[in-house]
Biotite code that builds the C-alpha atoms (Angstrom):
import biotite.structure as struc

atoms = struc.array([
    struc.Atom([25.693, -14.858, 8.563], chain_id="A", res_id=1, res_name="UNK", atom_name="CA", element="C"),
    struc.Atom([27.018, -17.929, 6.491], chain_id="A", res_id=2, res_name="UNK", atom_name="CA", element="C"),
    struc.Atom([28.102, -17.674, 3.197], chain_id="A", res_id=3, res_name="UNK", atom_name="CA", element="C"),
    struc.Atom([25.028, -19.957, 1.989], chain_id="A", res_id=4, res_name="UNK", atom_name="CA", element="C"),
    struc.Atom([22.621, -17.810, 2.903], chain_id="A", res_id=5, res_name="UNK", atom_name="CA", element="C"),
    struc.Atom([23.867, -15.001, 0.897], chain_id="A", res_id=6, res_name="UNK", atom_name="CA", element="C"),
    struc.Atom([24.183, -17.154, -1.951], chain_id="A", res_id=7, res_name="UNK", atom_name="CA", element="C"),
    struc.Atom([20.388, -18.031, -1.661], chain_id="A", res_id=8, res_name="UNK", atom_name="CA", element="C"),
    struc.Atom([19.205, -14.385, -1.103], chain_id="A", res_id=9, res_name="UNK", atom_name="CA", element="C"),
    struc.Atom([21.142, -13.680, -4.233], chain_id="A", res_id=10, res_name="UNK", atom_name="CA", element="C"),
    struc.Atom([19.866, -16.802, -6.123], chain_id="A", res_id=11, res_name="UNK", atom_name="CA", element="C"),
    struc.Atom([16.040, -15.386, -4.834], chain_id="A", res_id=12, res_name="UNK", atom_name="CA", element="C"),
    struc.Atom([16.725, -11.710, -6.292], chain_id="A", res_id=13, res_name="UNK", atom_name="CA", element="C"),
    struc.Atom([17.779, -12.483, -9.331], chain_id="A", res_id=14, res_name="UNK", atom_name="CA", element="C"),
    struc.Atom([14.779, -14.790, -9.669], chain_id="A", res_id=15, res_name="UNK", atom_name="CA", element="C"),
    struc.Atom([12.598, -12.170, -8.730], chain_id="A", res_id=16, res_name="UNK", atom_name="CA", element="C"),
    struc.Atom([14.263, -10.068, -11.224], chain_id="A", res_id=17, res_name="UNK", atom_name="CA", element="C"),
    struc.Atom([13.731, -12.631, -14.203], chain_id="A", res_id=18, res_name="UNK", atom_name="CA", element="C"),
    struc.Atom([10.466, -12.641, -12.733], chain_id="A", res_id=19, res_name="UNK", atom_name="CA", element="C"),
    struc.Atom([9.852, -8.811, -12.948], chain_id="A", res_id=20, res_name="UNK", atom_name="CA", element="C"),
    struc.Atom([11.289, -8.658, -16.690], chain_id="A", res_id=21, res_name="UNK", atom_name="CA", element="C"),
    struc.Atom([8.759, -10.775, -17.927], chain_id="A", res_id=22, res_name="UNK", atom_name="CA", element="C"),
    struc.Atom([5.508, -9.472, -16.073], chain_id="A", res_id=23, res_name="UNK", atom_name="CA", element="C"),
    struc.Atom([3.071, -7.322, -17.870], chain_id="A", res_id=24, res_name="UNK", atom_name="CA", element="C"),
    struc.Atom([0.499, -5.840, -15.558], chain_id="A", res_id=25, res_name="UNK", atom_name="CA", element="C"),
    struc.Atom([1.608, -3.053, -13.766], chain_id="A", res_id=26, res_name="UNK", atom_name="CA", element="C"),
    struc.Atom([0.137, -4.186, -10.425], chain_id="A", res_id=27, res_name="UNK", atom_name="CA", element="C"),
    struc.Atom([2.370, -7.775, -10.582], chain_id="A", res_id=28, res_name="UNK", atom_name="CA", element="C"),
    struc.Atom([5.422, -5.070, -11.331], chain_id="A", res_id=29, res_name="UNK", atom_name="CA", element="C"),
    struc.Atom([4.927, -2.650, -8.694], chain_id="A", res_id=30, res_name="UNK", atom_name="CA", element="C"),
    struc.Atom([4.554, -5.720, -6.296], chain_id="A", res_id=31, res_name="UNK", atom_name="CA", element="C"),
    struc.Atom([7.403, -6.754, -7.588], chain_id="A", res_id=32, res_name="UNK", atom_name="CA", element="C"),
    struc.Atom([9.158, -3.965, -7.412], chain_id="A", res_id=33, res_name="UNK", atom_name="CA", element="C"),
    struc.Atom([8.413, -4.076, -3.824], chain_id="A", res_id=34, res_name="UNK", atom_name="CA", element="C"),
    struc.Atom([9.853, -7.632, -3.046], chain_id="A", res_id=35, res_name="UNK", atom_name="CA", element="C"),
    struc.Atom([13.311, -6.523, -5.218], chain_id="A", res_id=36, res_name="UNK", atom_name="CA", element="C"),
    struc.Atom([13.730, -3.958, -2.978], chain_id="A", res_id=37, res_name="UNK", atom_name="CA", element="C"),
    struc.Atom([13.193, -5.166, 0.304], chain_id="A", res_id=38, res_name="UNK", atom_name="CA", element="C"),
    struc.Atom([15.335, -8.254, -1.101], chain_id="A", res_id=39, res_name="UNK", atom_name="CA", element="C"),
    struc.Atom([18.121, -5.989, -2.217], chain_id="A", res_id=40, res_name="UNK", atom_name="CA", element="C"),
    struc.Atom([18.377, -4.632, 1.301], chain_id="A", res_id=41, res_name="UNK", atom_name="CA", element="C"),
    struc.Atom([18.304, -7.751, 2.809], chain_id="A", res_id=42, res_name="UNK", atom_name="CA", element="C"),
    struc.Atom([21.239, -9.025, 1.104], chain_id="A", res_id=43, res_name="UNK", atom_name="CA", element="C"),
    struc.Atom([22.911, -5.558, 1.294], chain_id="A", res_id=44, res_name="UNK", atom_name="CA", element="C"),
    struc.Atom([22.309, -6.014, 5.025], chain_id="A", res_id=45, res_name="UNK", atom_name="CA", element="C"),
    struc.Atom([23.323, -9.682, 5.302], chain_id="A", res_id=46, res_name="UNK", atom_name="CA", element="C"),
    struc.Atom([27.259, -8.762, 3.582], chain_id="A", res_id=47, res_name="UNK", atom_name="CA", element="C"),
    struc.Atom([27.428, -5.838, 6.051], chain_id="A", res_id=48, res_name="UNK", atom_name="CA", element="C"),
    struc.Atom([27.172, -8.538, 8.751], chain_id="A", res_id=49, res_name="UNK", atom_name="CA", element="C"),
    struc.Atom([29.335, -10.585, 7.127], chain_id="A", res_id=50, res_name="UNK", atom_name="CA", element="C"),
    struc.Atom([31.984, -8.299, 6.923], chain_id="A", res_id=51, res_name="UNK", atom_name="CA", element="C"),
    struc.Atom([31.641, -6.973, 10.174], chain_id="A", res_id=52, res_name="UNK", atom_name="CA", element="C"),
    struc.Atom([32.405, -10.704, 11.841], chain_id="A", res_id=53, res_name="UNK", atom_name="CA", element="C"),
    struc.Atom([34.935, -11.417, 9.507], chain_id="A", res_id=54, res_name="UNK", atom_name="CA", element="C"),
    struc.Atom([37.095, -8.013, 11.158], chain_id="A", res_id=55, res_name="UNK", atom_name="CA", element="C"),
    struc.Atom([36.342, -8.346, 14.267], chain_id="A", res_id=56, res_name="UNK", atom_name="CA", element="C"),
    struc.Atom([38.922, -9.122, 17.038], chain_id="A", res_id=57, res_name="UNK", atom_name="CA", element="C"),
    struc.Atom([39.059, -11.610, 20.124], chain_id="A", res_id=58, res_name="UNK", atom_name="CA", element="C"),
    struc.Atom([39.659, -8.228, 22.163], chain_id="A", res_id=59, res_name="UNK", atom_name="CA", element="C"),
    struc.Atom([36.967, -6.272, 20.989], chain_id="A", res_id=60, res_name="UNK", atom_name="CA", element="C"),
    struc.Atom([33.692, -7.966, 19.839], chain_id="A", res_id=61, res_name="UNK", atom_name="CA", element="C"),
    struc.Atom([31.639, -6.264, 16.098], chain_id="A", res_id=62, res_name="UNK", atom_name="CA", element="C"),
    struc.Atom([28.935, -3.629, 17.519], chain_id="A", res_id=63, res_name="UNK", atom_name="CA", element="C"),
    struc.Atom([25.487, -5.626, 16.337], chain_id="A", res_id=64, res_name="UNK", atom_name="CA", element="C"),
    struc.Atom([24.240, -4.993, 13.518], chain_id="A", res_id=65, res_name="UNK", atom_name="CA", element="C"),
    struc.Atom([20.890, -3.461, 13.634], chain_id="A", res_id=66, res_name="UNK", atom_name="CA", element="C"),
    struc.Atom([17.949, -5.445, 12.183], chain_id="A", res_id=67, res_name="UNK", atom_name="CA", element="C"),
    struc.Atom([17.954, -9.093, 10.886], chain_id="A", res_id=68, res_name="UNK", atom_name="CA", element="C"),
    struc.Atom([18.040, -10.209, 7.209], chain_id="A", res_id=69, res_name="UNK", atom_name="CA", element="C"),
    struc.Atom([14.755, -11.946, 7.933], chain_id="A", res_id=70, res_name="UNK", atom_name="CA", element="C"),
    struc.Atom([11.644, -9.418, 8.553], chain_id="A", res_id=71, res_name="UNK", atom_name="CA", element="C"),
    struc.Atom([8.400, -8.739, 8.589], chain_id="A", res_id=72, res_name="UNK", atom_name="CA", element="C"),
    struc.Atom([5.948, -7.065, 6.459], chain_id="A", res_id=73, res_name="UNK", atom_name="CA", element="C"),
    struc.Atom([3.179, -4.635, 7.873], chain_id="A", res_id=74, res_name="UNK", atom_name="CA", element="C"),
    struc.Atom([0.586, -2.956, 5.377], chain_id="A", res_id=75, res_name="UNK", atom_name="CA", element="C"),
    struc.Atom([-0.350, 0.181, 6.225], chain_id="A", res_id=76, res_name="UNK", atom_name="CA", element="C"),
    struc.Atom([-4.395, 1.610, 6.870], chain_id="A", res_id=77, res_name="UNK", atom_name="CA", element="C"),
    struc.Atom([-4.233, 4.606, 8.825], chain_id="A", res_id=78, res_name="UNK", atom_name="CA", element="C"),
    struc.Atom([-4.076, 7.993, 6.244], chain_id="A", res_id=79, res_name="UNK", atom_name="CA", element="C"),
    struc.Atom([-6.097, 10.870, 6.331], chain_id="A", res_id=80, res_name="UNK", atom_name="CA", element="C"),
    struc.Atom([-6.033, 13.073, 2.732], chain_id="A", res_id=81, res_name="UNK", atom_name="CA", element="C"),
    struc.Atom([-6.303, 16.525, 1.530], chain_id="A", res_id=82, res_name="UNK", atom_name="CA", element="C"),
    struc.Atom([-5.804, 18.138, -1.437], chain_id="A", res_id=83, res_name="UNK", atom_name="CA", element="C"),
    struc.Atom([-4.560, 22.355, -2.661], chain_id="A", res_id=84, res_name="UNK", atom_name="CA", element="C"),
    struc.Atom([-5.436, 23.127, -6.449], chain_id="A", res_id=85, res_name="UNK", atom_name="CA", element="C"),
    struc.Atom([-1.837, 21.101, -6.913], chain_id="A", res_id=86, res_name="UNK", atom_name="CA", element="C"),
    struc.Atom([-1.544, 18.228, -5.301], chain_id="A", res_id=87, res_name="UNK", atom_name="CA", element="C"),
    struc.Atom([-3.222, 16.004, -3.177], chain_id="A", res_id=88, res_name="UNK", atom_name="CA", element="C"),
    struc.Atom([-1.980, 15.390, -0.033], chain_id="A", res_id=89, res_name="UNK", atom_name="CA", element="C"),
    struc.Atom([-1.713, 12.071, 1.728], chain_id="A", res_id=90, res_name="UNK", atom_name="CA", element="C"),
    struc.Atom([-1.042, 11.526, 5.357], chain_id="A", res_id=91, res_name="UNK", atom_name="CA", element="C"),
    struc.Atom([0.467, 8.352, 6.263], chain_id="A", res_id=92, res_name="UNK", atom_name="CA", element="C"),
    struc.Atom([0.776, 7.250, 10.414], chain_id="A", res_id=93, res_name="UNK", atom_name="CA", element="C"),
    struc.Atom([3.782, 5.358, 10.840], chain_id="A", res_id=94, res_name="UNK", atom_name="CA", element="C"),
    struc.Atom([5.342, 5.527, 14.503], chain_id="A", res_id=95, res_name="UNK", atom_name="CA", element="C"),
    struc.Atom([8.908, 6.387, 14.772], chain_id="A", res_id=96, res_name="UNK", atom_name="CA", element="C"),
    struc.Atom([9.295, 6.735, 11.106], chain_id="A", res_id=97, res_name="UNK", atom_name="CA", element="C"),
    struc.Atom([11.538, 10.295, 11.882], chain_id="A", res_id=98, res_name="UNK", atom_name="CA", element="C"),
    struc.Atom([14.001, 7.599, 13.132], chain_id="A", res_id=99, res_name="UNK", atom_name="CA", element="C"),
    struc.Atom([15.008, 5.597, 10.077], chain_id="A", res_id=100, res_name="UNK", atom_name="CA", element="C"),
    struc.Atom([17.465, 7.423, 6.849], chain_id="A", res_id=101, res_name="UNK", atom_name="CA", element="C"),
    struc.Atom([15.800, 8.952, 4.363], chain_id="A", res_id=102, res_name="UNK", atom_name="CA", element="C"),
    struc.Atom([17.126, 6.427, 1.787], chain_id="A", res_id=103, res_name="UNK", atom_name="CA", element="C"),
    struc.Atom([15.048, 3.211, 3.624], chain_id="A", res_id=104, res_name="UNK", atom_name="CA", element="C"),
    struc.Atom([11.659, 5.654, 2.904], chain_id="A", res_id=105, res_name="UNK", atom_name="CA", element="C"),
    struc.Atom([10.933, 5.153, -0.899], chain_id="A", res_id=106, res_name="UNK", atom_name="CA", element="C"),
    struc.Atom([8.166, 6.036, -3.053], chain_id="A", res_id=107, res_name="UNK", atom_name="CA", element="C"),
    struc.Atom([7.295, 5.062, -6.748], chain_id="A", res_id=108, res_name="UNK", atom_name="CA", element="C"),
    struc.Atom([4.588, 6.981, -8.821], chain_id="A", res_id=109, res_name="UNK", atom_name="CA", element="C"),
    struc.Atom([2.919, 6.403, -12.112], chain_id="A", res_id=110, res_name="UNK", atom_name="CA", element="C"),
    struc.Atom([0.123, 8.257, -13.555], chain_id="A", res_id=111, res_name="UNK", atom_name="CA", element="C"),
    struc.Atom([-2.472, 6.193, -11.917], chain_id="A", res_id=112, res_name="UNK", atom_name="CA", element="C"),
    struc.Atom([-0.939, 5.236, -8.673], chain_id="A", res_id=113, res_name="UNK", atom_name="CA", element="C"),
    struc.Atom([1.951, 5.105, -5.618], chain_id="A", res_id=114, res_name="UNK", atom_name="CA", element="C"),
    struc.Atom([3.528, 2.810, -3.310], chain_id="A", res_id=115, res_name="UNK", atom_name="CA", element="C"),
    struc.Atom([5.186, 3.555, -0.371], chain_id="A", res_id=116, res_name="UNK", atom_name="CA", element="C"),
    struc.Atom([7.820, 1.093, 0.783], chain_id="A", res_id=117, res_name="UNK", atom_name="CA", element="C"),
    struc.Atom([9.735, 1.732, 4.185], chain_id="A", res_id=118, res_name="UNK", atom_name="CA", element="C"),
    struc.Atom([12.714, -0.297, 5.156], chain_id="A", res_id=119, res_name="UNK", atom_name="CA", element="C"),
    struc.Atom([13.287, -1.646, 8.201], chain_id="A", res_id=120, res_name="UNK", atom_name="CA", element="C"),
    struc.Atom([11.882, 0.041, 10.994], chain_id="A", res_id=121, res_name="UNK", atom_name="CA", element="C"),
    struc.Atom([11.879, -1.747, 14.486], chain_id="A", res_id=122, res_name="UNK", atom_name="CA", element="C"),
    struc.Atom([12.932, -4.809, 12.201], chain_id="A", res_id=123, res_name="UNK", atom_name="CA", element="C"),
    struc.Atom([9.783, -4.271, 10.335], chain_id="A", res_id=124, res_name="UNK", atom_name="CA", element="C"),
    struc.Atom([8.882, -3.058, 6.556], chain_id="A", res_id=125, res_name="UNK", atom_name="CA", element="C"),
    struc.Atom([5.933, -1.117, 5.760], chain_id="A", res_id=126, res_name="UNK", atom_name="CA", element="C"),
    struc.Atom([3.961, -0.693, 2.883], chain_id="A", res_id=127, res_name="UNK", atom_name="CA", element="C"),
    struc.Atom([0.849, 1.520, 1.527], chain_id="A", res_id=128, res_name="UNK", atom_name="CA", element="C"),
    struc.Atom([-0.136, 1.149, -1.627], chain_id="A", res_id=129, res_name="UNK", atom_name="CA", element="C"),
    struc.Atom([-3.089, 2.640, -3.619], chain_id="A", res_id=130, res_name="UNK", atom_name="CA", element="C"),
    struc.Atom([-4.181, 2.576, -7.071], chain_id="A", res_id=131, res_name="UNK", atom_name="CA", element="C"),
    struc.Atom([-6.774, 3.951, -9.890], chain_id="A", res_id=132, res_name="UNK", atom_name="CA", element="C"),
    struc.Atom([-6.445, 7.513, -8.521], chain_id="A", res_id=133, res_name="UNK", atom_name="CA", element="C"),
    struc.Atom([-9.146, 9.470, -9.536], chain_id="A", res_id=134, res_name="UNK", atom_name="CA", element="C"),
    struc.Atom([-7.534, 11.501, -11.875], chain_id="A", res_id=135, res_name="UNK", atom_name="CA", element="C"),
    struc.Atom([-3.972, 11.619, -13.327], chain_id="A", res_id=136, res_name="UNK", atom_name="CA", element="C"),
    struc.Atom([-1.113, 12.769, -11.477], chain_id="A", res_id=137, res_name="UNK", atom_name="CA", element="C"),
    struc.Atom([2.287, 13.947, -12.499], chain_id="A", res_id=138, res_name="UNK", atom_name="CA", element="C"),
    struc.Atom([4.832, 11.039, -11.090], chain_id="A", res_id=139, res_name="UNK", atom_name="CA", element="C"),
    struc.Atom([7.638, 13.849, -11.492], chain_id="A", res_id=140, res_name="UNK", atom_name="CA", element="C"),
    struc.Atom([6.709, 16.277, -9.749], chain_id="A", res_id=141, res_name="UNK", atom_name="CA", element="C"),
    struc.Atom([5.421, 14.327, -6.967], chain_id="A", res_id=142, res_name="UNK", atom_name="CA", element="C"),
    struc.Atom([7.008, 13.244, -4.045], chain_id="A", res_id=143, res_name="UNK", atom_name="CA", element="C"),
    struc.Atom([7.413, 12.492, -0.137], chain_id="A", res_id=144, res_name="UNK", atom_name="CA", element="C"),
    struc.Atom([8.420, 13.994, 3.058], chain_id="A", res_id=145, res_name="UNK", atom_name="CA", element="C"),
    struc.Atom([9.042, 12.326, 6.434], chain_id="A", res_id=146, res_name="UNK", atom_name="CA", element="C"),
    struc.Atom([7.277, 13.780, 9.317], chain_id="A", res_id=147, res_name="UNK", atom_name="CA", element="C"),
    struc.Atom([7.324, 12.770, 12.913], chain_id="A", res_id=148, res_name="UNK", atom_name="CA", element="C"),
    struc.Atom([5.112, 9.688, 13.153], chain_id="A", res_id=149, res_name="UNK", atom_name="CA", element="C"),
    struc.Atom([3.499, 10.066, 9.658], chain_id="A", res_id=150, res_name="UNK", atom_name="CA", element="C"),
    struc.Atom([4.597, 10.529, 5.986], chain_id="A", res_id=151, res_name="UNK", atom_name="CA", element="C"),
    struc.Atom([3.733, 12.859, 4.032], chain_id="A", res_id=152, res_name="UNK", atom_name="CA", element="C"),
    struc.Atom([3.069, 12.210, 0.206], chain_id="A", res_id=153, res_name="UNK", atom_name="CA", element="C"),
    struc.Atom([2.512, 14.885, -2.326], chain_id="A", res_id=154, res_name="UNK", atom_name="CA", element="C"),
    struc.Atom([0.858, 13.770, -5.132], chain_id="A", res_id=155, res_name="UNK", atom_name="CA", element="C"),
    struc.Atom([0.971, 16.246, -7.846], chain_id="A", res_id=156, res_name="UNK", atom_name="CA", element="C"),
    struc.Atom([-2.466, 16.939, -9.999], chain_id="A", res_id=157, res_name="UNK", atom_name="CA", element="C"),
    struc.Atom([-1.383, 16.645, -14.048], chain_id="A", res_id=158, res_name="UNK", atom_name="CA", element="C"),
    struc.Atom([-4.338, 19.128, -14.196], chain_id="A", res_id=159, res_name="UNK", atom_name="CA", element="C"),
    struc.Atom([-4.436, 22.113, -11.740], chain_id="A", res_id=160, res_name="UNK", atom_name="CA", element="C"),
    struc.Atom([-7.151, 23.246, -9.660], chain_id="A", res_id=161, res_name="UNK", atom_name="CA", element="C"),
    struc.Atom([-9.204, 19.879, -10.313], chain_id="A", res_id=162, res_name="UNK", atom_name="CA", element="C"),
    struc.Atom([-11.118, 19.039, -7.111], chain_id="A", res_id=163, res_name="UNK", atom_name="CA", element="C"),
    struc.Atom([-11.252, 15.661, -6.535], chain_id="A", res_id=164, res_name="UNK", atom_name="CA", element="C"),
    struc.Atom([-14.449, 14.916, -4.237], chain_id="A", res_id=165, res_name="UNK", atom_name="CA", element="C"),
    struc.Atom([-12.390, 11.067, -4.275], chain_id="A", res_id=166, res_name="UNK", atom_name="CA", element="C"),
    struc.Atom([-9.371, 9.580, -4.015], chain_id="A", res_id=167, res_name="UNK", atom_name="CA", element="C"),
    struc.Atom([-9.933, 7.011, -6.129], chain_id="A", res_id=168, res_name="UNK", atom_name="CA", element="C"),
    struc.Atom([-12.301, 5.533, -9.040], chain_id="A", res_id=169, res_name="UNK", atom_name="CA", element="C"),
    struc.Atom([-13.203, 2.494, -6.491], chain_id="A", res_id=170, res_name="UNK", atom_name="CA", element="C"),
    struc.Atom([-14.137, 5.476, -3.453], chain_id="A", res_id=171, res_name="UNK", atom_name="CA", element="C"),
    struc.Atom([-15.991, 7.299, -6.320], chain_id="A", res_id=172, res_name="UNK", atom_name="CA", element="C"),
    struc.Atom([-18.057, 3.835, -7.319], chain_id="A", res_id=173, res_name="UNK", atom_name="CA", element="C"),
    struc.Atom([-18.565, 2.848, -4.000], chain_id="A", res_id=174, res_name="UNK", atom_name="CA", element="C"),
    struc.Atom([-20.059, 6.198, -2.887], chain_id="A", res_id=175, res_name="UNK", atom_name="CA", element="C"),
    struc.Atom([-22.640, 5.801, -6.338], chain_id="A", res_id=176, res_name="UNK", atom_name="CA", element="C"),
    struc.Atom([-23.338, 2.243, -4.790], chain_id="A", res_id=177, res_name="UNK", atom_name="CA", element="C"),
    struc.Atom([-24.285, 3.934, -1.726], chain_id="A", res_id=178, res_name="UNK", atom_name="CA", element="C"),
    struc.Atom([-26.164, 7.038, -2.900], chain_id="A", res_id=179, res_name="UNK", atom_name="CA", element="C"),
    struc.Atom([-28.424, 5.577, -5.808], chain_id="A", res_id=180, res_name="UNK", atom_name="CA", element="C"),
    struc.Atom([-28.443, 2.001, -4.518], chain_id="A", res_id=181, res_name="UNK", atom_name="CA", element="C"),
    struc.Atom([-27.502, 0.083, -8.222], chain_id="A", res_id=182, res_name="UNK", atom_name="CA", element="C"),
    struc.Atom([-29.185, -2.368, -8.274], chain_id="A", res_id=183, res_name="UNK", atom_name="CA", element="C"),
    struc.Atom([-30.064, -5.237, -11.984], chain_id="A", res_id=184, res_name="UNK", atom_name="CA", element="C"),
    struc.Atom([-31.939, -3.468, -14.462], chain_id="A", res_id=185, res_name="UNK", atom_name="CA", element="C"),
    struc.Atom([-34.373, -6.863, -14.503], chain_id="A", res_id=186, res_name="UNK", atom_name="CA", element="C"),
    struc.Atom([-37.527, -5.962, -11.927], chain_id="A", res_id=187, res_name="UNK", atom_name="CA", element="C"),
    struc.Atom([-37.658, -9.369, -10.956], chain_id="A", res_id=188, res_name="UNK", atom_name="CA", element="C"),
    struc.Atom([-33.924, -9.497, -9.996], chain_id="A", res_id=189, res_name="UNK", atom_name="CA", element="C"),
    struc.Atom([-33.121, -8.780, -6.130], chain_id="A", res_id=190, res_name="UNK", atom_name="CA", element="C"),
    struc.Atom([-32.012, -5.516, -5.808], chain_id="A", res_id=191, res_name="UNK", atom_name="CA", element="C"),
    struc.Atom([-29.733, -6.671, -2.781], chain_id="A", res_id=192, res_name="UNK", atom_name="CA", element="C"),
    struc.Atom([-28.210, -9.301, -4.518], chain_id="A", res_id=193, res_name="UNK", atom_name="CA", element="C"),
    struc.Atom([-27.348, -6.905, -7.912], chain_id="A", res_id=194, res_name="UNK", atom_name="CA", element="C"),
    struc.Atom([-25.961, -4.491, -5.096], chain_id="A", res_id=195, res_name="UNK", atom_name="CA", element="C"),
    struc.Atom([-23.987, -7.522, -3.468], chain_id="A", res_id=196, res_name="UNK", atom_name="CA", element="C"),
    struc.Atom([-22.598, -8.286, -6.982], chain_id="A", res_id=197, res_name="UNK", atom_name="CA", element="C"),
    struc.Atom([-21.573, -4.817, -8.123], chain_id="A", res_id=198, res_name="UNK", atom_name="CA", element="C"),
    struc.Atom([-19.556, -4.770, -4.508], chain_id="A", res_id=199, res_name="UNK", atom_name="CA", element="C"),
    struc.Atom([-17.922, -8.424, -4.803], chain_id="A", res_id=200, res_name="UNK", atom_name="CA", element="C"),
    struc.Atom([-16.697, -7.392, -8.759], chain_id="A", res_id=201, res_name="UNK", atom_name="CA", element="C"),
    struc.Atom([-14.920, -4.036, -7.196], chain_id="A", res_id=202, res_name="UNK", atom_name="CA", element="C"),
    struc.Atom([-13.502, -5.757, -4.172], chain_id="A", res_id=203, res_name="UNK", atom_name="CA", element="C"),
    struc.Atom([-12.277, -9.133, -6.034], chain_id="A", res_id=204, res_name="UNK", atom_name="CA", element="C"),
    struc.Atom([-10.101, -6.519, -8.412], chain_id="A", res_id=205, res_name="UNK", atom_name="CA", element="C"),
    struc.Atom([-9.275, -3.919, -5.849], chain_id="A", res_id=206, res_name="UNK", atom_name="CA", element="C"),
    struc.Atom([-6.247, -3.295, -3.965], chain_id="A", res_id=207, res_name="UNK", atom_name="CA", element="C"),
    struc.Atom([-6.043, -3.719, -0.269], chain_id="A", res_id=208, res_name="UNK", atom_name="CA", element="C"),
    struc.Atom([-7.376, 0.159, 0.364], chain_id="A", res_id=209, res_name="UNK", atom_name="CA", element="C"),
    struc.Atom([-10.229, -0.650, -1.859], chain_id="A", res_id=210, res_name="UNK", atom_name="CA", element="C"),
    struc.Atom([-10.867, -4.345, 0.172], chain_id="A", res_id=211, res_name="UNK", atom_name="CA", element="C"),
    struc.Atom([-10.936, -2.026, 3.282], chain_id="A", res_id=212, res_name="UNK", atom_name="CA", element="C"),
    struc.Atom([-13.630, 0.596, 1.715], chain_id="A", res_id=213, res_name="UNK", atom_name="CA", element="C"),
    struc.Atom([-15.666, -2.319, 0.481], chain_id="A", res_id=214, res_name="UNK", atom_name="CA", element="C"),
    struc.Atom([-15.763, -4.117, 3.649], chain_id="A", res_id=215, res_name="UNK", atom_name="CA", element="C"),
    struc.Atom([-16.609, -0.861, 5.796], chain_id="A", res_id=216, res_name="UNK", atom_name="CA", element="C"),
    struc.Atom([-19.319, -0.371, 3.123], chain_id="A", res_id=217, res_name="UNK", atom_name="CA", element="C"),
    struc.Atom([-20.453, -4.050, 3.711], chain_id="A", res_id=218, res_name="UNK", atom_name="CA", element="C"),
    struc.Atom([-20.556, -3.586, 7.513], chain_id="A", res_id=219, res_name="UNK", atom_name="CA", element="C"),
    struc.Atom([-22.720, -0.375, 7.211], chain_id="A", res_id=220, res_name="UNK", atom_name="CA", element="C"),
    struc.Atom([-25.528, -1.719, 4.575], chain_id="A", res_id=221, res_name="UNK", atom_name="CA", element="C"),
    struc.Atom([-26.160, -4.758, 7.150], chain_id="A", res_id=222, res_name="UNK", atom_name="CA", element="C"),
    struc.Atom([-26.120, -3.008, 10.023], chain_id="A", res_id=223, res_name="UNK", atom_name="CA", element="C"),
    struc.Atom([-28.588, -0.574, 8.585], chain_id="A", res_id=224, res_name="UNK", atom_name="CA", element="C"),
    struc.Atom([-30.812, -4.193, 7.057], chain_id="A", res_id=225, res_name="UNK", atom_name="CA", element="C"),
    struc.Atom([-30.622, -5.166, 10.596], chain_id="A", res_id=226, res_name="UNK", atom_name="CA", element="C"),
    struc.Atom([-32.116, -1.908, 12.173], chain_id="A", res_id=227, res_name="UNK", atom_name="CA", element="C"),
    struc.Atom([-34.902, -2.089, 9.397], chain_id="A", res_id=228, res_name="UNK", atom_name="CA", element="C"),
    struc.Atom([-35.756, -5.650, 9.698], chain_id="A", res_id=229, res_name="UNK", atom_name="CA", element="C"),
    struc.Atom([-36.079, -5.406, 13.549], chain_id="A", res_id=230, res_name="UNK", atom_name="CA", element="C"),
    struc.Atom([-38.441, -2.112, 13.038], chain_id="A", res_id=231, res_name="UNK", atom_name="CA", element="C"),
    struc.Atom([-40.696, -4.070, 11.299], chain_id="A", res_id=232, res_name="UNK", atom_name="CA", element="C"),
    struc.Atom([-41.084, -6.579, 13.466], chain_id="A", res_id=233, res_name="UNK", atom_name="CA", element="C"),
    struc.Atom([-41.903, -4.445, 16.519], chain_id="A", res_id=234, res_name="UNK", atom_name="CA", element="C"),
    struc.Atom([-44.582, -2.912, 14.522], chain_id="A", res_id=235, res_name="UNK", atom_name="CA", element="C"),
])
């Protein structure tokens, strides 16, 4: 690893730092937050390469070093959730995860929401992120646990023995959508097309957990038009 590649990684995080101090909206920060990271153990990474090559001897070549400083990023979609009159529990499949150190498995929490970030695993980083919870949580007394091919995250209920029958406000909205139909006030107006605008308005602000609710939601109302419009016609 040459010397001017380090200096660009470092040139890139402390951008990304400037960049950080002067965003306001907690979603650009968290993102943020995300791309420091992974950047900071990059470079960490890339100098513990560096240093192994520069010790090694003509007699006994450096042990590789695991990883690369360039990697790629996979979101994660597979969870299942449950919830005890304390927390609400969040199940997380990652393969092999049991493998990496507990420090490259991080999690940040705020009242409102979590990210999970895990570093470098089969030369990959993951990341789950979900906001809007339902209800507040306590970011301090939540936390995370590593399991064998999933993670665990414990997010703890600032109000105790609240059931939440969502995880979050978009779930909870998109289950109204689907229950009473909204549709425009206006009789004249098409009810599909004030549905179809209630649906683009959550998806256009969601995050990407809310993108994949919509879109399963989407999927579902016009495979269900479908079966109706071909019922009529056989009658």
């Amino acid at each position: 690893m040459s010397q001017a590649n380090i200096d660009n990684l470092q040139l890139d995080l402390e951008e990304l730092r400037n960049l950080a101090a002067q965003a306001k909206r907690s979603k650009v920060q968290q993102l943020l937050s995300i791309d420091i990271r992974k950047l900071e153990t990059d470079l960490l990474a890339c100098k513990q390469k560096q240093e192994a090559s520069a010790t090694a001897t003509t007699t006994k070549p450096p042990a590789p070093v695991a990883g690369d400083c360039k990697r790629y990023r996979v979101e994660l979609k597979e969870y299942a959730w449950d919830q005890s009159d304390k927390f609400i529990k969040i199940f997380v499949t990652v393969k092999d995860v049991q493998h990496v150190p507990e420090e490259s498995v991080n999690a940040e929490f705020t009242a409102s929401s979590f990210n999970l970030l895990i570093n470098n695993l089969n030369n990959k980083d993951f990341t789950f992120v979900v906001n809007h919870l339902l209800f507040p949580i306590d970011p301090e007394k939540s936390y995370r646990k590593l399991k064998s091919d999933m993670v665990a995250i414990y997010l703890a209920k600032a109000k105790q023995g609240q059931k939440w029958a969502h995880l979050t406000v978009t779930a909870k909205r998109l289950q109204e959508i689907k229950d009473e139909r909204i549709a425009l006030k206006d009789d004249s107006a098409d009810p599909q097309a004030g549905l179809m605008k209630v649906m683009q308005q959550l998806y256009d602000s969601g995050d990407s957990e809310t993108k994949r609710m919509i879109n399963k939601a989407w999927h579902q109302s016009q495979n269900k038009t479908n079966l109706l419009d071909g019922g009529a016609m056989s009658e």
